[in-house]
C-alpha positions, 0 to 999 in steps of 0.5 A, a space after each residue: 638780046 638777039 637771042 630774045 629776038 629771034 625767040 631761040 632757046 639758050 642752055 643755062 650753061 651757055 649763059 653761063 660760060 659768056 657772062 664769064 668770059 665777059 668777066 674775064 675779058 674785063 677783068 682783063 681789061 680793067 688790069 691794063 687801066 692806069 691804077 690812078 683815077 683822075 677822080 670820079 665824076 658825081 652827080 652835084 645838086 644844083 644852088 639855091 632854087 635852081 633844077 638840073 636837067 639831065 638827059 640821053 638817048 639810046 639809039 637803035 641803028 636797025 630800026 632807026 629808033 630812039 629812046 630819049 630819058 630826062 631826068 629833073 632834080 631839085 637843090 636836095 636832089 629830089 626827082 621833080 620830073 622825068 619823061 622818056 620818049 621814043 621816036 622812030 626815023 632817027 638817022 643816027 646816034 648824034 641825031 638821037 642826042 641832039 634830038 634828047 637835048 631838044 626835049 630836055 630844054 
């Protein structure tokens, strides 16, 4: 992303190299997790007639911004709404989160 930034010019073989050490150092890190899951956390379909509203926000510390993603789904699971909103003078991640948590309710 910096490298975006910055308009820098990258070798492919650059690239390369860092997503396989990425690779590796997960693969690295995944072998000293416990084998056994206590199970996975999936996403449920609310009862009846009732909508789920599920929210986060992104938070850029540099720029003091954050970007603010909701999501509302129905009993079948079906996306009825959605918004993202980004705001600028956001002190820190935990405003960030309160901040989506005020924009989903």
């Amino acid at each position: 992303n910096w490298q975006v930034r910055e308009n820098t010019i990258v070798q492919i073989q650059e690239i390369i190299h860092r997503v396989w050490s990425y690779l590796l150092e997960f693969d690295a890190v995944h072998a000293k997790l416990p084998r056994r899951l206590i199970g996975p956390k999936r996403w449920r379909p609310p009862e009846g007639s009732c909508l789920k509203v599920n929210f986060d926000a992104a938070f850029h510390a540099p720029m003091l911004m954050t970007c603010v993603g909701i999501v509302i789904k129905d009993n079948l699971g079906s996306v009825v709404g959605y918004t993202s909103i980004v705001t600028t003078q956001i002190p820190s991640a935990f405003a960030a989160e309160a901040l989506a948590c005020y924009h989903a309710i």
